[in-house]
C-alpha positions in Angstrom: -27.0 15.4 -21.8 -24.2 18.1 -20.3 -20.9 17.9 -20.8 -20.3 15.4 -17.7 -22.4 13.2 -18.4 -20.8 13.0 -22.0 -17.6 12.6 -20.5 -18.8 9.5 -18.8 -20.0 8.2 -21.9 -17.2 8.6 -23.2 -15.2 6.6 -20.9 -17.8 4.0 -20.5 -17.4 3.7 -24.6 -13.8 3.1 -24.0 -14.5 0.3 -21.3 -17.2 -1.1 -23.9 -14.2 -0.7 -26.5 -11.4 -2.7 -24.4 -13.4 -5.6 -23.7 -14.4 -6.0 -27.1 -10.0 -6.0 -27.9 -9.4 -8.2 -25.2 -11.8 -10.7 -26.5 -10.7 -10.1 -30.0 -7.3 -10.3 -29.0 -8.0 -13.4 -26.3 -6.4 -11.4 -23.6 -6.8 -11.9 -19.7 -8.4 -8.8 -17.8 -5.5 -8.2 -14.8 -6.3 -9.0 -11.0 -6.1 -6.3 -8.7 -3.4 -6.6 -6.4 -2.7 -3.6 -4.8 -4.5 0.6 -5.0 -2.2 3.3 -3.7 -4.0 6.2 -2.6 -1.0 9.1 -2.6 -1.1 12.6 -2.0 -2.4 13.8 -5.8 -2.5 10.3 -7.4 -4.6 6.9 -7.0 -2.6 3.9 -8.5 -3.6 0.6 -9.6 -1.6 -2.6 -9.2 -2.9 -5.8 -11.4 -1.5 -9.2 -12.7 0.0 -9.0 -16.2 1.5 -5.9 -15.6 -1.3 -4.3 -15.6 -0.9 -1.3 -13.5 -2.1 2.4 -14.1 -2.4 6.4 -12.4 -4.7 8.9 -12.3 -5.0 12.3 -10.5 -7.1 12.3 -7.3 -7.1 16.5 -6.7 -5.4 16.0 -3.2 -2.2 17.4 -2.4 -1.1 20.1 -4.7 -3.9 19.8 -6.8 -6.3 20.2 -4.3 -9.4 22.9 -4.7 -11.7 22.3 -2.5 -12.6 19.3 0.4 -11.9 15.8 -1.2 -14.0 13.6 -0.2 -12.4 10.8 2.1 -11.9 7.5 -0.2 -14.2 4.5 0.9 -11.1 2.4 2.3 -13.4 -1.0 2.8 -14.8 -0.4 -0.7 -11.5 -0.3 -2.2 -10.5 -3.5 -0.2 -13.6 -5.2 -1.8 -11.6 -5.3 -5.0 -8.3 -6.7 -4.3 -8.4 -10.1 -6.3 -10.7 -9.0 -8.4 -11.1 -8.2 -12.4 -9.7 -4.9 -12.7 -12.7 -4.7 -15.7 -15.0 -4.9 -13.0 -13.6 -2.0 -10.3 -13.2 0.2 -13.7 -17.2 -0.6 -15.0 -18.1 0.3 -11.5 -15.8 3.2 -10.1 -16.0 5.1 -13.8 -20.0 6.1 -13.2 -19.3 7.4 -9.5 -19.9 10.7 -8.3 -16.8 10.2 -5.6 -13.3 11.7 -7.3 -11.4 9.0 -5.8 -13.1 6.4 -7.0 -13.8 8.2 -10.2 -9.5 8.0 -10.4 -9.5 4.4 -9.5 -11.4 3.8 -12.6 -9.6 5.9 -15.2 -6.4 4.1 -13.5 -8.1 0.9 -13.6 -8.7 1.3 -17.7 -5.2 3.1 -17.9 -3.9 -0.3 -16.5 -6.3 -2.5 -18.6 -4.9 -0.8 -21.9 -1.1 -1.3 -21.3 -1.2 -4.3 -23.5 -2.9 -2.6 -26.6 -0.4 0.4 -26.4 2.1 -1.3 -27.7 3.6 0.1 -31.4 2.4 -3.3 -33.3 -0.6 -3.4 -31.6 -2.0 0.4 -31.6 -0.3 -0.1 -35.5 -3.0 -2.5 -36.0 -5.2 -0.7 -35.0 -4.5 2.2 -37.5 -2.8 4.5 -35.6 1.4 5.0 -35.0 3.3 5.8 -31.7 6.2 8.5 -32.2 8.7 10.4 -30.5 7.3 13.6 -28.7 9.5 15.7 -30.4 9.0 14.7 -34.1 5.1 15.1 -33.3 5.3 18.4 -31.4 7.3 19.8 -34.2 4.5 18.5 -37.0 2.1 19.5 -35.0 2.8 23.6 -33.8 3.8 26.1 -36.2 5.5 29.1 -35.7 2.1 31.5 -36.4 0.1 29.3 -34.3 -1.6 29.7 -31.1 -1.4 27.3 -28.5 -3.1 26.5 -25.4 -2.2 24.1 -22.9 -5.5 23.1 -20.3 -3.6 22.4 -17.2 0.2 23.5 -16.0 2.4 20.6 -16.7 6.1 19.8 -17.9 4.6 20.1 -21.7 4.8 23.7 -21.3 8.5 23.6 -21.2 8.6 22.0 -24.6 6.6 24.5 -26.4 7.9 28.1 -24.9 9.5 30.0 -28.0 7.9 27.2 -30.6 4.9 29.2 -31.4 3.6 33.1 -31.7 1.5 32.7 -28.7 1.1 30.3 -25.7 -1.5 30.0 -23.5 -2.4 28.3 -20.3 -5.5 27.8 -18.5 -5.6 26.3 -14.7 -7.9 25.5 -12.4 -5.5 26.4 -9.7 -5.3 30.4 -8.4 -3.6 31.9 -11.1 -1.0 33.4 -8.2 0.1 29.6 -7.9 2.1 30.2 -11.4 2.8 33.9 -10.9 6.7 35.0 -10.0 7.7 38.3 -8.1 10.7 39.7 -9.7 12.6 42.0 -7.1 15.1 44.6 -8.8 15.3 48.0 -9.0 11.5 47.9 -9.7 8.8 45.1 -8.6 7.6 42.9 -11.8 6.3 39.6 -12.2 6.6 36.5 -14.2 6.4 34.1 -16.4 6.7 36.9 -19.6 7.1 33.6 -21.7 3.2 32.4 -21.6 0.0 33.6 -20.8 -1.4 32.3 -17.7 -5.8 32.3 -17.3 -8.2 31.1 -15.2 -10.8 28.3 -16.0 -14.0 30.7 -16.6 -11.7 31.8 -19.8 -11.4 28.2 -21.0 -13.9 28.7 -23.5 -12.9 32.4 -24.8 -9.0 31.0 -24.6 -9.7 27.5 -26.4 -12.2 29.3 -29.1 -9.4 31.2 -30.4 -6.1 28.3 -30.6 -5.2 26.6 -33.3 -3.9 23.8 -31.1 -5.3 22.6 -28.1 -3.6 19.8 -25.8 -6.2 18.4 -22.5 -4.5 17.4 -19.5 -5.6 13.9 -18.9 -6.8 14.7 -15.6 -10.0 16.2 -17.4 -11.3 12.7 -17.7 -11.9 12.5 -14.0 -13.4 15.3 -12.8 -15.7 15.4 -16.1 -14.5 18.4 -17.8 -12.9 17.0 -21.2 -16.4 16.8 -23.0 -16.6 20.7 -22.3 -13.0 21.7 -23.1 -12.9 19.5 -26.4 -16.2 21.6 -27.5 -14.3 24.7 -26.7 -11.9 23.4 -29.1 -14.0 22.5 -32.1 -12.2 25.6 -34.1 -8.8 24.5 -33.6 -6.9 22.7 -36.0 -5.3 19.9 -34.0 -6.4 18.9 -30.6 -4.5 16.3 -28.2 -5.0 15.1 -24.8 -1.7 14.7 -22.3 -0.3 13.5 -19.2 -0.4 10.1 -16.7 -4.3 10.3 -17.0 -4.3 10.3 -20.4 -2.5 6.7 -20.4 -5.8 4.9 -21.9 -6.7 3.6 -25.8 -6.9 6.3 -28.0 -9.7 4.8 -30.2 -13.0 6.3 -28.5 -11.1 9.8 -28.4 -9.6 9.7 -31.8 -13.5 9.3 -32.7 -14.2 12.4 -30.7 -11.8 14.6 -32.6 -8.4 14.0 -30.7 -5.4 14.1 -33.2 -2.9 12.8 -30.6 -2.4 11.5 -27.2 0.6 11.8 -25.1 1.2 8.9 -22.8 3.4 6.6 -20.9 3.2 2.8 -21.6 3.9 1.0 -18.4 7.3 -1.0 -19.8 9.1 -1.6 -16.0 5.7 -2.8 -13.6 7.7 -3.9 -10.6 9.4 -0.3 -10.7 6.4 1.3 -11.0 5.1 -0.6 -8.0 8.1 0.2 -6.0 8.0 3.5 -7.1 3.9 3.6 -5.8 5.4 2.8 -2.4 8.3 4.6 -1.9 8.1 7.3 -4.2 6.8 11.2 -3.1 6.8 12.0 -6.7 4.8 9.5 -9.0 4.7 11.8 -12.0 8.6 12.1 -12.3 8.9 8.6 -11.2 6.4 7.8 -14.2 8.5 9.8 -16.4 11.7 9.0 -15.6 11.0 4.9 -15.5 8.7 4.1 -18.1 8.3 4.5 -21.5 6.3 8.5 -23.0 5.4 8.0 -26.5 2.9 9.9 -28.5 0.6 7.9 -30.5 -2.0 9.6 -33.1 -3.7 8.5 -36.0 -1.9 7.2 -38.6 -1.4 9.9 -41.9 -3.6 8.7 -44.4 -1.2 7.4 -47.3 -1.0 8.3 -51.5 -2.5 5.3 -53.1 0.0 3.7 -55.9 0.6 5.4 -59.3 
């Protein structure tokens, strides 16, 4: 099996894994409403509150051709389960509808990432900063799969930071105009995606963009990471159950929970930017396993 085809698994285990807490929890798979195709994100609409994002590689994310979403396929679901658009757009070969899906179980999951319920499940939901501060150490260093506002956070935390991107690395790259030329950032370490595994073989803590999950690259970047000491996942794609990849090796996701729906469908509508809209409306919180506790004296 290759590393896509384990990332599919994986995700497919995840499906298996929310329908067997929906039916222990006797909840109601969502209806799908509305999808929102935007430049860079598909979003799902469903009933319940049910709503989820993933990346689509269009707009600024874009690398190469995107194929054109099937528009009458989509239509097919509205009404539907959104269990069954996710079972049958996770397995496709299509990057839209590969986003549908991870949005579709990102939307499926908001009712099992809430603190009593991802508590029942042994794990606990934290505050970014409490985790982030747990987690990287001053001698560490720290790679970051995918340019996002994490990176921020972590400049000046750690000996050395590290980013790998898809994207040309001149996308990140600033030209400094004084009395010589020189570039920027001089903060972080900026390399390409042939480095991932040279990079990620040599961190002590890892953290996966989310958007991994749909073009089929997290298998392969978490087996870069098998040496590091703490590896996360990160970002609106990563908004599914953690249980499947705790199991892989994940110490910690960091997510939104959907708390506002009818803002986020507003937002799907009339928003440019989904991401800050994301962040700036609904709720980030970092959930990982729960610290094993000292048994009684």
């Amino acid at each position: 099996m290759d590393y896509e085809d384990m990332t599919t698994t994986l995700l497919k285990h995840t499906l298996h894994r929310l329908r067997h807490l929906y039916e222990k929890e006797s909840l109601k798979p969502g209806e799908v409403l509305e999808i929102g195709l935007k430049p860079q994100w598909n979003v799902v609409i469903g009933s319940n509150g049910q709503c989820g994002m993933a990346i689509n590689f269009t707009g600024i994310h874009s690398l190469e051709e995107t194929p054109e979403p099937d528009l009458e396929k989509l239509k097919s679901y509205i009404g539907g389960s959104l269990m069954t658009m996710a079972d049958e757009a996770i397995p496709s070969q299509n990057i839209h509808m590969r986003a549908i899906g991870v949005a579709a179980m990102s939307a499926l999951s908001q009712p099992l990432l809430s603190p009593d319920s991802l508590r029942s499940r042994g794990f606990e939901c934290a505050e970014r900063s409490a985790v982030m501060t747990e987690v990287v150490r001053a001698t560490d260093v720290v790679t970051v799969v995918g340019y996002g506002g994490l990176v921020r956070g972590l400049v000046g935390t750690c000996k050395e930071l590290h980013v790998t991107e898809m994207r040309p690395r001149e996308t990140f790259i600033t030209t400094v105009i004084g009395r010589a030329v020189d570039f920027g950032p001089k903060v972080l370490s900026i390399h390409g995606e042939r480095e991932n595994e040279f990079v990620l073989g040599r961190s002590d803590v890892v953290i996966i963009t989310g958007s991994s999950l749909v073009n089929s690259t997290f298998a392969e970047l978490l087996a870069y990471s098998r040496h590091a000491r703490s590896a996360g996942l990160y970002g609106p794609s990563a908004c599914i159950i953690p249980d499947v990849l705790f199991e892989q090796g994940l110490e910690f996701v960091l997510s939104h929970r959907i708390r506002d729906p009818e803002r986020f469908r507003y937002d799907m509508v009339n928003d440019i930017d989904m991401e800050t809209a994301l962040k700036t409306h609904q709720q980030l919180q970092v959930i990982r396993k729960e610290p094993a506790r000292a048994s009684p004296v």
